[in-house]
Backbone as a ProteinNet text record, in pm:
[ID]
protein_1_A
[PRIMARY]
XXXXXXXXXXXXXXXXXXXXXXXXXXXXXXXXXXXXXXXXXXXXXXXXXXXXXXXXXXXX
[TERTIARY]
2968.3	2975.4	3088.7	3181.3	3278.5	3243.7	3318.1	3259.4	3425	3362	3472.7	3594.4	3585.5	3728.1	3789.1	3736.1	3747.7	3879.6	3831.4	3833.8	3994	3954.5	4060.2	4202.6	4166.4	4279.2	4337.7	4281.2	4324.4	4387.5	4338	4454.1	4586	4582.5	4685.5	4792.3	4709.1	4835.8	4878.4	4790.7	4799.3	4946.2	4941.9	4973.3	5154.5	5141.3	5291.6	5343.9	5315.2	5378.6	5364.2	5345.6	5317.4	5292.3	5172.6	5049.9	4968	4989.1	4913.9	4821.3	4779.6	4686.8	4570.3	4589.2	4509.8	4453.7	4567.8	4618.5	4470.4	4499.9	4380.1	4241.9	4204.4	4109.1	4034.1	4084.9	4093.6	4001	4089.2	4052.6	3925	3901.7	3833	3698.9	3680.3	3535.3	3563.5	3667.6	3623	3517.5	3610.5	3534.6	3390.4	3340.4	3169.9	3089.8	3196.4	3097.9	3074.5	3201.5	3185.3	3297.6	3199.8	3335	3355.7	3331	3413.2	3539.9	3522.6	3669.5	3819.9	3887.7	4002.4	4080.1	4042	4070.3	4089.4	4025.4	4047.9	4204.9	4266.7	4377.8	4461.9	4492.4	4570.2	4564.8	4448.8	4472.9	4519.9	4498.6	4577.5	4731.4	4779.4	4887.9	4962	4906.3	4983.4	4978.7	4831.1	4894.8	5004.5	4987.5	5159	5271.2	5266.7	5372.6	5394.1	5276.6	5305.1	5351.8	5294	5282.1	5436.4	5537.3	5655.2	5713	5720.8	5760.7	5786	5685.5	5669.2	5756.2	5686.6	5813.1	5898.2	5968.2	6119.2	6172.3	6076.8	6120.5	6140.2	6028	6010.8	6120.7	6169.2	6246.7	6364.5	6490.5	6596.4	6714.2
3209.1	3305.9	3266.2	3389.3	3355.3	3356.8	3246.1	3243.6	3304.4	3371.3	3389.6	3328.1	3199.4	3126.6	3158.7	3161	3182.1	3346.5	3389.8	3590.5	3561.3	3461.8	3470.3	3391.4	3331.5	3243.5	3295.4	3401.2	3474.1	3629.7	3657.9	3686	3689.7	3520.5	3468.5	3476.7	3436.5	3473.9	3598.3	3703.1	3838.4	3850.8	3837.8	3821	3816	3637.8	3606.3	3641	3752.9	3798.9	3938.7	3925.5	4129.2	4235.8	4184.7	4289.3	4275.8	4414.8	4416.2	4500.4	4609.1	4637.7	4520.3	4468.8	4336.1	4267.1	4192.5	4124.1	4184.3	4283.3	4365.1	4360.7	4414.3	4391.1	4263.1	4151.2	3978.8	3983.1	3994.1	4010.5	4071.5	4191.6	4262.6	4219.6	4194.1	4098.2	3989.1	3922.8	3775	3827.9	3925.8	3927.6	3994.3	4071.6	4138.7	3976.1	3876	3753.1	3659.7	3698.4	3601.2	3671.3	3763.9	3863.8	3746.2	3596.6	3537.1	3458.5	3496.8	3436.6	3468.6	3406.3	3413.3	3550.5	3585.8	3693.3	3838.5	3797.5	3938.3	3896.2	3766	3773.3	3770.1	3744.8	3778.1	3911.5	4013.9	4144.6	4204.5	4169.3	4256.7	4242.8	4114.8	4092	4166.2	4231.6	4287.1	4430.4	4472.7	4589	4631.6	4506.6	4533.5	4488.2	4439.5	4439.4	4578.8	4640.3	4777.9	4885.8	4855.8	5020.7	4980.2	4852.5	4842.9	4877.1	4857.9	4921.8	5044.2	5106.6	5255.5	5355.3	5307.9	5348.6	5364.2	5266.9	5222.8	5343.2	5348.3	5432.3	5567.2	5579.9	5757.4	5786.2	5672	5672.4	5646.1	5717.1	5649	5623.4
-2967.4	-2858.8	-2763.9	-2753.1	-2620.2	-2486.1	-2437.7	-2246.5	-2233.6	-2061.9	-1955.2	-1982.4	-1970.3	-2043.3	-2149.6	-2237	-2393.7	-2377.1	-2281.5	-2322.1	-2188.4	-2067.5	-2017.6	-2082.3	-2136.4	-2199.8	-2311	-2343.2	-2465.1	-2424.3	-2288.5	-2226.7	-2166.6	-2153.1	-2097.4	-2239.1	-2355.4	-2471.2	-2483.2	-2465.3	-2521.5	-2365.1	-2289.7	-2177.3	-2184	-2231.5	-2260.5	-2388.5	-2457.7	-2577.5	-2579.2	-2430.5	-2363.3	-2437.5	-2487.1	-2531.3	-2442.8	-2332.7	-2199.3	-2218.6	-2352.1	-2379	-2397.5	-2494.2	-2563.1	-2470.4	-2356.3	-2249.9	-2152.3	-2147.5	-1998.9	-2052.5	-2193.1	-2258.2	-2244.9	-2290.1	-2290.1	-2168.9	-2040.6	-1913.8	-1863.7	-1901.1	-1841.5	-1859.4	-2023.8	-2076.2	-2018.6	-1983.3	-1912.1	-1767.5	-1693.5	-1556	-1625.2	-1699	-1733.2	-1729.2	-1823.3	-1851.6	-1691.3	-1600	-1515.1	-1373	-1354.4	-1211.8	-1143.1	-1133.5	-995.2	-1131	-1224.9	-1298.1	-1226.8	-1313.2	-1246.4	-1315.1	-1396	-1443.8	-1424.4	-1269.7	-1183.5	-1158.6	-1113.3	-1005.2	-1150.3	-1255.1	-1384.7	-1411	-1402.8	-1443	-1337.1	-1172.6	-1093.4	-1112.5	-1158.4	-1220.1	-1327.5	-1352.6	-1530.7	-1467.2	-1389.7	-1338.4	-1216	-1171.9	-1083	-1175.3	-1260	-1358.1	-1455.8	-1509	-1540.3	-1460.9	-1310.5	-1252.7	-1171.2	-1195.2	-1166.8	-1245.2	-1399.9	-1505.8	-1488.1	-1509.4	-1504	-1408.1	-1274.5	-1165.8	-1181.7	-1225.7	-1246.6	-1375.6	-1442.4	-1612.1	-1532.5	-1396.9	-1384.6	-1252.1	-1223.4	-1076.3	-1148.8	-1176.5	-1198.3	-1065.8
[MASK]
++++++++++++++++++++++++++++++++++++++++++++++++++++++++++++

């Protein structure tokens, strides 16, 4: 059985090989197993890294 860790650290890979689908997923079951993980402050991360992306694609 995976713990919180397990799901965040496997975000952190999905993460640095930016599969931020995978990446958020990883995350999201870490925080169900354990909302005071750290996995909240890594996924608010990827979504300010997407919703800067994005901007940027729709703002030229």
């Amino acid at each position: 059985m995976k713990t919180a860790e397990d799901y965040y650290q496997l975000g952190k890979i999905c993460q640095q090989q930016q599969q931020w689908g995978d990446a958020i997923n990883a995350y999201k079951k870490a925080l169900e197993l354990n909302p005071e993980s750290r996995a909240a402050t890594a996924l608010e991360y990827i979504y300010d890294i997407l919703d800067f992306r994005y901007t940027d694609a729709l703002s030229p």
